[in-house]
C-alpha positions in Angstrom: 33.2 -38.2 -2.9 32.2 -34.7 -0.9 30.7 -33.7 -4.4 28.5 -36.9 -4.4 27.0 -36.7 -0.9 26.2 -32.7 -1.8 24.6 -33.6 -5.1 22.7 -36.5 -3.2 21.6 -34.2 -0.1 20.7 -31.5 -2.5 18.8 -34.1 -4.7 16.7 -35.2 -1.6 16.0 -32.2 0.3 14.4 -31.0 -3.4 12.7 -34.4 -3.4 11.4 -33.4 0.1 10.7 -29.8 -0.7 8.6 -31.3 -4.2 6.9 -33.6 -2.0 5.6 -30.8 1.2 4.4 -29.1 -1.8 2.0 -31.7 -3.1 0.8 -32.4 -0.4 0.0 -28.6 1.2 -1.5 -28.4 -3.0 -3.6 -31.8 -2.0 -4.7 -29.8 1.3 -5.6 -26.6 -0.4 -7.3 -28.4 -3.0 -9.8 -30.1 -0.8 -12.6 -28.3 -0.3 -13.6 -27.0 3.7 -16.0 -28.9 5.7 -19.3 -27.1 6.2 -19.7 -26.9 10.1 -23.1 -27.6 11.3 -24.8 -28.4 14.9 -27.5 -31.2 15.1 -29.3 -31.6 18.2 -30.7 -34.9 18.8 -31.8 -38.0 21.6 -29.0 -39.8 22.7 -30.3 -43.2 21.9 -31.2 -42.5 18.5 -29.9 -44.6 15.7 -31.4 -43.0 12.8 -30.1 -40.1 13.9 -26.5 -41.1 14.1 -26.9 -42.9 10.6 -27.8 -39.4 9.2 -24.9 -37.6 10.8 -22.7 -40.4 9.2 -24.0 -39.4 6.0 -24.2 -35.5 6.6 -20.3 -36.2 7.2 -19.7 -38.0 4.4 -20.8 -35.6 2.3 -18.5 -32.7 3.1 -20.4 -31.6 6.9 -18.3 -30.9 10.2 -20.9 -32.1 12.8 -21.1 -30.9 16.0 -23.8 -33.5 17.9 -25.4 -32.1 20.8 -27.1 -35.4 22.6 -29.9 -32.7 24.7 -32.8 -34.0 22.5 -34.4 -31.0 19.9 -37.9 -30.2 20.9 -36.4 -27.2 23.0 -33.8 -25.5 20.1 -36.7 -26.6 17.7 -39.0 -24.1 19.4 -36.1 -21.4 19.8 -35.3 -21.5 16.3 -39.0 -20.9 15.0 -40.1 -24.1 13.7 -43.3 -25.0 14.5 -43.6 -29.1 15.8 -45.8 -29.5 12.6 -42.8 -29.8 10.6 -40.8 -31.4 13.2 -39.3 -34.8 13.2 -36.6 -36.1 15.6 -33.6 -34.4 14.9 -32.6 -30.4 14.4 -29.7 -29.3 12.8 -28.4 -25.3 11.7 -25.9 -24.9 9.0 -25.3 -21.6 7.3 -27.8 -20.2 9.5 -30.7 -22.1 8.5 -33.1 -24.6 10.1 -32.2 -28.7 8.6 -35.1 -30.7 10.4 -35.3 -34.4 10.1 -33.7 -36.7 7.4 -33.2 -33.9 4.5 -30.7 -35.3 1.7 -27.4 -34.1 2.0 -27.7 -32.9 -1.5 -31.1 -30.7 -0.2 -29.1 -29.2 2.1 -26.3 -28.3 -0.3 -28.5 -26.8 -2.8 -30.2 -24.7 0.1 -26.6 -23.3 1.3 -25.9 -22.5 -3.0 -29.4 -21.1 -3.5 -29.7 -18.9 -0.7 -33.6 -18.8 -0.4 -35.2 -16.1 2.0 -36.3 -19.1 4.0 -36.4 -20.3 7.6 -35.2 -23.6 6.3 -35.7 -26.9 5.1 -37.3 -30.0 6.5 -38.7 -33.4 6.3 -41.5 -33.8 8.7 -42.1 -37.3 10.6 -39.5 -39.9 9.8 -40.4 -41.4 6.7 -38.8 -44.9 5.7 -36.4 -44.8 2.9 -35.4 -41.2 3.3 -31.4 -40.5 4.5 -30.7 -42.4 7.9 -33.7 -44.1 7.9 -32.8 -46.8 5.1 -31.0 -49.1 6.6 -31.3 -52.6 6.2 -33.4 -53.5 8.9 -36.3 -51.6 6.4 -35.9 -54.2 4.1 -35.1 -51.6 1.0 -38.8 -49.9 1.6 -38.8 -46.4 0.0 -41.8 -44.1 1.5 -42.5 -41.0 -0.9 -41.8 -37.6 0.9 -40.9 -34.2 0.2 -39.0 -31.3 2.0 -40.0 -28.5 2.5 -38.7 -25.2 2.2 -39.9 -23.2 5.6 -40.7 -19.5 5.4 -41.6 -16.9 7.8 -44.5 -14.6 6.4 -43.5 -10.5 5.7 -44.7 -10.0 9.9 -42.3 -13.0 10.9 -45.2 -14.8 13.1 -46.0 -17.1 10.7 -44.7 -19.9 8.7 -45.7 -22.1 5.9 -44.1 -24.0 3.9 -44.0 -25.3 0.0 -42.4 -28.3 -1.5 -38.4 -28.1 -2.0 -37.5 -31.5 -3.6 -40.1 -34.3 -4.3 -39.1 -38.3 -3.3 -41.0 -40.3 -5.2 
């Protein structure tokens, strides 16, 4: 009898064991979220509805509810290509709704660039496609922000086309 309840502890403390494993291998396998900081307005709802997605799709947000026309300006972006949100990831500018996927190839590629950003708030683009726009899709573009060789100038050239 002693030599059953040994073989049956032993038998589940290696079940145990077997399963901590798989699960640490199901955490190590799972890839890090990508912290990033997104200053925005409080009350705005497109905003939120583009964090949501930005989570979704791998981010660790950090939401700073101060409004952005302030850390805009700080971080070089002139209001031309502003819009009403500002987020930094990797060390580069994400203004307005930019595709989750824009910013991922941005933080792959590694451009010499400022950052990325889709001026205004076009309807249709990320957080700004709910269904109170009835399934409207506005073309836009983002925009790949650079500083000039003398770094007091920007301009900007077309990153990914939504058409």
């Amino acid at each position: 009898m002693t030599t059953q309840k040994t073989t049956r502890r032993h038998a589940l403390h290696l079940l145990a064991a077997a399963a901590g494993m798989a699960a640490l291998h199901a955490l190590a396998a799972s890839p890090a979220k990508i912290p990033m900081e997104v200053w925005k307005d409080p009350n705005c709802g497109c905003c939120k509805d583009w964090i949501v997605l930005m989570e979704q799709a791998g981010f660790s947000v950090k939401v700073h509810d101060t409004g952005n026309t302030a850390v805009r300006a700080k971080l070089g972006l002139p209001a031309q290509y502003g819009s009403c949100h500002t987020a930094l990831v990797g060390g580069y500018v994400v203004e307005g709704h930019v595709p989750a996927a824009d910013v991922h190839k941005l933080l792959k590629d590694k451009p010499k660039a400022l950052g990325i950003t889709v001026p205004g708030m076009p309807i249709g683009s990320p957080g700004m496609d709910g269904p109170e726009y009835g399934g409207r899709k506005d073309p836009y573009d983002v925009l790949l922000v650079s500083k000039n060789l003398m770094g007091n100038n920007v301009n900007a050239r077309v990153f990914t086309s939504y058409r």
